[in-house]
N, C-alpha and C positions, 0 to 999 in steps of 0.2 A: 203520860209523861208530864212531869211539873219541872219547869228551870225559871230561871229569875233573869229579869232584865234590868237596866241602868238607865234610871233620870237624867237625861244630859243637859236638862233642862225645861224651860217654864212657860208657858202661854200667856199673854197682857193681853186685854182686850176689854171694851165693856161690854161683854154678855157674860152677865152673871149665872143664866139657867139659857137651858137649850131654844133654839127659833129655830124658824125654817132652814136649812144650810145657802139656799142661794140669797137669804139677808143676810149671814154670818159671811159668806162669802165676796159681798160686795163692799166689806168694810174693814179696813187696817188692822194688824194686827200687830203686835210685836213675840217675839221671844228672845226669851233671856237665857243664854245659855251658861251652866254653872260654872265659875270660876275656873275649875279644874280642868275642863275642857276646850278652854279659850283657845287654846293651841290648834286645834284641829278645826276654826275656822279660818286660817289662812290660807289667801286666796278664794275663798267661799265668794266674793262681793266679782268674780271674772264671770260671775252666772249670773242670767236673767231670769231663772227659774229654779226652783229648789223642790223635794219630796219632800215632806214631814212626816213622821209615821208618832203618831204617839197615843196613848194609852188613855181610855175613852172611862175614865176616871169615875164618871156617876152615871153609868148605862145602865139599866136595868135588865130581869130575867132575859138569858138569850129566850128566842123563841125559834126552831128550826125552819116552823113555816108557820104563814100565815098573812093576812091582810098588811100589804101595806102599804108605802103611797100611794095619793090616788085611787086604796081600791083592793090593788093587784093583788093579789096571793100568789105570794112568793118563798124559794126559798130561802133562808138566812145569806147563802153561798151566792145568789143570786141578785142578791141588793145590799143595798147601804145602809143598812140597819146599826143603829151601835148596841145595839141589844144582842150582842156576839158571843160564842162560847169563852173565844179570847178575846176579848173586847179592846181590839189595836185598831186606827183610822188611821188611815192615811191621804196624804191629800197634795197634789203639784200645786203651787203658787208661785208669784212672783215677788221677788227677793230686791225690793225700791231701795234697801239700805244696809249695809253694816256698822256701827256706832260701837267700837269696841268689842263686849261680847251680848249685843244685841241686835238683833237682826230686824226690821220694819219688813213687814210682808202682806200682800195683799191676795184675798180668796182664801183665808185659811177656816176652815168653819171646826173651830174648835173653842170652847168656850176658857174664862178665863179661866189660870188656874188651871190648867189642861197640864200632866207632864208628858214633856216630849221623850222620844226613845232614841229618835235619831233622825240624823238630817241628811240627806243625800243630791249629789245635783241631778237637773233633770236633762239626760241625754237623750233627746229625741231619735238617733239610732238605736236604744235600747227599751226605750219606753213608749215612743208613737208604735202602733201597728201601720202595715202596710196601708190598709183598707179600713177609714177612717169612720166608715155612715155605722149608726148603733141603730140595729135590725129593730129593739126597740119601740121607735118611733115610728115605725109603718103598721105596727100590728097592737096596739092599745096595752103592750107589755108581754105581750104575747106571742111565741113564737110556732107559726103554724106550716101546717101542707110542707111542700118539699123544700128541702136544700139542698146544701154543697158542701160535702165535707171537704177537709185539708187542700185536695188535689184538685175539686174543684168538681166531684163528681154526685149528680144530684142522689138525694137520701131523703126515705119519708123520716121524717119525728112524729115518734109517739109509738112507733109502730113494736114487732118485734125484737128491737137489736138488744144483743148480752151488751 
């Protein structure tokens, strides 16, 4: 299936080519949102935090799996690769400004020139999970031996399940 989406707007920053994202992330950003849209940020500036989803503009071949931070071999569904079949990032930041129809934000790791798709607030009843620690970091990216599914009831990984 192919559908088309809408530029609502524009990425400022000075990274001209990709870095690492937690340097992109530690440094201001603005966007500019198109004319036509101005309207639909009213009230935007009552949030201290905003989504950004926009369109990862000069990604390269998805890869489904394979090596990647640090290492890991992973799959595409499983990290933050911009190298995506649909190549959309998304990213929560925090929203220091509105200035008419530009927005100052900070943590956005999108370079400049980035278009945006859409901007959404960030409702921590909808967006935090309950149980916050990312399994992640106890296992070298790895996630091994038993767990706990939904209910809480332990399950080997890796083993037989459809």
């Amino acid at each position: 299936m192919t559908f088309e989406v809408t530029q609502i707007g524009t990425v400022r920053n000075d990274f001209e080519t990709p870095v690492g994202p937690e340097e992109m992330a530690d440094h201001e950003s603005t966007i500019v949102i198109d004319e036509e849209y101005t309207e639909g940020l009213y009230r935007i500036e009552d949030n201290d935090y905003v989504t950004v989803l926009f369109y990862l503009h000069e990604s390269g071949e998805p890869s489904l799996r394979g090596p990647r931070r640090y290492g890991t071999e992973r799959g595409i569904f499983a990290c933050r690769s911009p190298n995506r079949p649909s190549p959309i990032g998304t990213t929560t930041v925090e929203l220091l400004e509105r200035d008419g129809r530009t927005l100052r934000v900070h943590g956005l790791d999108a370079i400049d020139g980035t278009p945006v798709l859409d901007i959404k607030p960030y409702a921590p009843n909808f967006d935090r999970p309950d149980h916050v620690a990312d399994r992640r970091e106890n296992h070298g990216g790895r996630i091994e031996g038993p767990s706990a599914d939904r209910d809480g009831r332990a399950r080997e990984v890796g083993g037989d399940e459809q």
